[in-house]
C-alpha positions as CSV (number, residue, x, y, z in Angstrom):
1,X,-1.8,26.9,5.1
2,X,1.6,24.8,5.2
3,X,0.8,23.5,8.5
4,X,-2.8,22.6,7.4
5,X,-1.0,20.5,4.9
6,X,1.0,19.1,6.9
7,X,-1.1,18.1,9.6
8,X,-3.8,16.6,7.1
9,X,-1.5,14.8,5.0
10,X,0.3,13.2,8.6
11,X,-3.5,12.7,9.8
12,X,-3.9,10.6,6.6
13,X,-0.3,9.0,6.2
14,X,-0.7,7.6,9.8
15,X,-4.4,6.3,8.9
16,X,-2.7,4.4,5.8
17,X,0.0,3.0,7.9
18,X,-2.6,1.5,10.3
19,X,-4.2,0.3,7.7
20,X,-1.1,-1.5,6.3
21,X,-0.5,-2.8,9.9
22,X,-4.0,-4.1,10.4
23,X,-3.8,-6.0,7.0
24,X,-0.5,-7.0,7.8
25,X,-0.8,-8.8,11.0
26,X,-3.1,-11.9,10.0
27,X,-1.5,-11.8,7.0
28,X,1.8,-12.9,8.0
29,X,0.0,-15.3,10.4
30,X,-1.9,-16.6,7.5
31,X,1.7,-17.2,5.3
32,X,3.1,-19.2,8.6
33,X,0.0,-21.3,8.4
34,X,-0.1,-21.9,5.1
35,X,3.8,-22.4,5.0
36,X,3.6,-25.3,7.5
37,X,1.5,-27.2,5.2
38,X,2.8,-30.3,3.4
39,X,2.0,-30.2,-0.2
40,X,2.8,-32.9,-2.7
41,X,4.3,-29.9,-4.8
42,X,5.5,-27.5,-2.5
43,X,6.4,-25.1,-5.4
44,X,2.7,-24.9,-6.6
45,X,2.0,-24.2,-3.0
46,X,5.2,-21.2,-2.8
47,X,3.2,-19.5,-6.4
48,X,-0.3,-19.7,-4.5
49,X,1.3,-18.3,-1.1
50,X,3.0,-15.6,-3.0
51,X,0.1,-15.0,-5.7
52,X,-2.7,-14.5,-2.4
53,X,0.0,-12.3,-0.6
54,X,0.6,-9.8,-2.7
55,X,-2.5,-9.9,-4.0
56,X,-3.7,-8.9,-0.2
57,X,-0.9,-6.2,-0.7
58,X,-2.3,-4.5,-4.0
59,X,-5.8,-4.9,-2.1
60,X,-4.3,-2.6,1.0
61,X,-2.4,-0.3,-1.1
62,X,-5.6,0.2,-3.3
63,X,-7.8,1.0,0.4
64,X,-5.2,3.5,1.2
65,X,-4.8,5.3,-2.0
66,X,-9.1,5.4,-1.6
67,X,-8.5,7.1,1.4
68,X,-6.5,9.9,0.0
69,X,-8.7,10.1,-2.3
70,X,-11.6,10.8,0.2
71,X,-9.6,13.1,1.4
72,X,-8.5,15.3,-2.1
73,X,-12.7,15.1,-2.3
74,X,-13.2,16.3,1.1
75,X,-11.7,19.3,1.2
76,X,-11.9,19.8,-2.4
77,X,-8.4,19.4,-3.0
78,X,-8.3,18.5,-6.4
79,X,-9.6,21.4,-9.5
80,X,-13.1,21.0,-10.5
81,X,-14.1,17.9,-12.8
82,X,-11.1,15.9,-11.7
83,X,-11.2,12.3,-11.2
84,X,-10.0,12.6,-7.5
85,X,-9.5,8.3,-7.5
86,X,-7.2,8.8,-10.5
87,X,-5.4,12.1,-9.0
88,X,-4.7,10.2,-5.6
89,X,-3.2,7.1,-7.6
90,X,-1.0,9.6,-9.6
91,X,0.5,11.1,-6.8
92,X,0.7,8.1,-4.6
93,X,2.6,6.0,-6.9
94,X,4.9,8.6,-7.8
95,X,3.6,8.4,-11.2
96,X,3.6,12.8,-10.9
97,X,1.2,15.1,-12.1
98,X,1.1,15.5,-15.8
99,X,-2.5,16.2,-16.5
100,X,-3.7,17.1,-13.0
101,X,-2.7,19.8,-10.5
102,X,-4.5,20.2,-7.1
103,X,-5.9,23.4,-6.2
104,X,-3.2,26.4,-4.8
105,X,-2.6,26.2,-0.9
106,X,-2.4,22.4,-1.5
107,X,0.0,21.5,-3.7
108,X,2.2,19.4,-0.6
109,X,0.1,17.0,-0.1
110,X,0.6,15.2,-3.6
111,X,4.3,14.9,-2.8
112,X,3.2,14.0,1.1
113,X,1.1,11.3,-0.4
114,X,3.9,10.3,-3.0
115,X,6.2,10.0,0.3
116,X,3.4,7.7,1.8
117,X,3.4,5.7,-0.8
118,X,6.9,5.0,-1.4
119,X,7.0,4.1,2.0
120,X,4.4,1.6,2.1
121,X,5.6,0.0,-1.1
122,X,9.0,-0.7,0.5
123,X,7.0,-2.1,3.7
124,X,4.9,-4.1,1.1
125,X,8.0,-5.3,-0.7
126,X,9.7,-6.2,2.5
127,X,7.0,-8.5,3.4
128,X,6.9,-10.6,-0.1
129,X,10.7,-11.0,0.5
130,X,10.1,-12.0,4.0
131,X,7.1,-14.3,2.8
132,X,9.5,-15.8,-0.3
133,X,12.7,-16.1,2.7
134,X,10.5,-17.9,5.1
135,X,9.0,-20.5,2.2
136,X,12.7,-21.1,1.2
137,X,13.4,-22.1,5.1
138,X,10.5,-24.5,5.7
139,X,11.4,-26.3,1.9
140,X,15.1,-26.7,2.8
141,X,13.7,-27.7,6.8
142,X,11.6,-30.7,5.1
143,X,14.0,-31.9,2.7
């Protein structure tokens, strides 16, 4: 049953990752875009750019924890009566159990999904600190 778990949660981890990457890509080309832009006041512009990106970001993250969730409801992962949405945001934010366990033979996958998560969050928070470096380059390049 470990390998089960393991192969299902690295079925789903790499389905969340290509979901990052495919939310990712015109994303980043969106920021240059909108970076080039001349604004009267560039830092309204920089809080728009930054509000809209991670706002994409939360939108991704909350697609991926959905698809854990599909999955926990799936193959019945999570105990009878349990809201698998909430269970899947538990374990993905590394928020931890507390009031729901999943079913015995698959208790890895919340800490698999935890791992996903963390992962994607430090992706995620390396893109709004490459969005904030790049803004801070093209306001110093038009002074």
């Amino acid at each position: 049953m470990v390998l089960a778990q393991f192969l299902l949660a690295g079925i789903v981890s790499l389905g969340n990752i290509a979901i990052h990457a495919i939310i990712m890509a015109p994303l980043m080309v969106t920021v240059d875009r909108a970076l080039r832009w001349r604004h009267q006041r560039p830092e309204v512009w920089l809080a728009v750019v930054m509000t809209v990106t991670v706002s994409v970001l939360m939108i991704a993250h909350a697609v991926e924890v959905t698809l854990w969730a599909a999955t926990y409801a799936t193959f019945d992962i999570a105990p009878p009566g349990a809201d698998v949405l909430y269970f899947a945001f538990v374990n993905y934010t590394t928020l931890g159990y507390g009031d729901v366990l999943p079913r015995e033979g698959w208790r890895l996958l919340g800490p698999i999904t935890a791992m996903n998560g963390v992962l994607l969050f430090g992706w995620s928070a390396a893109v709004i600190f490459e969005v904030l470096t790049r803004a801070m380059q093209q306001r110093d390049e038009a002074k």
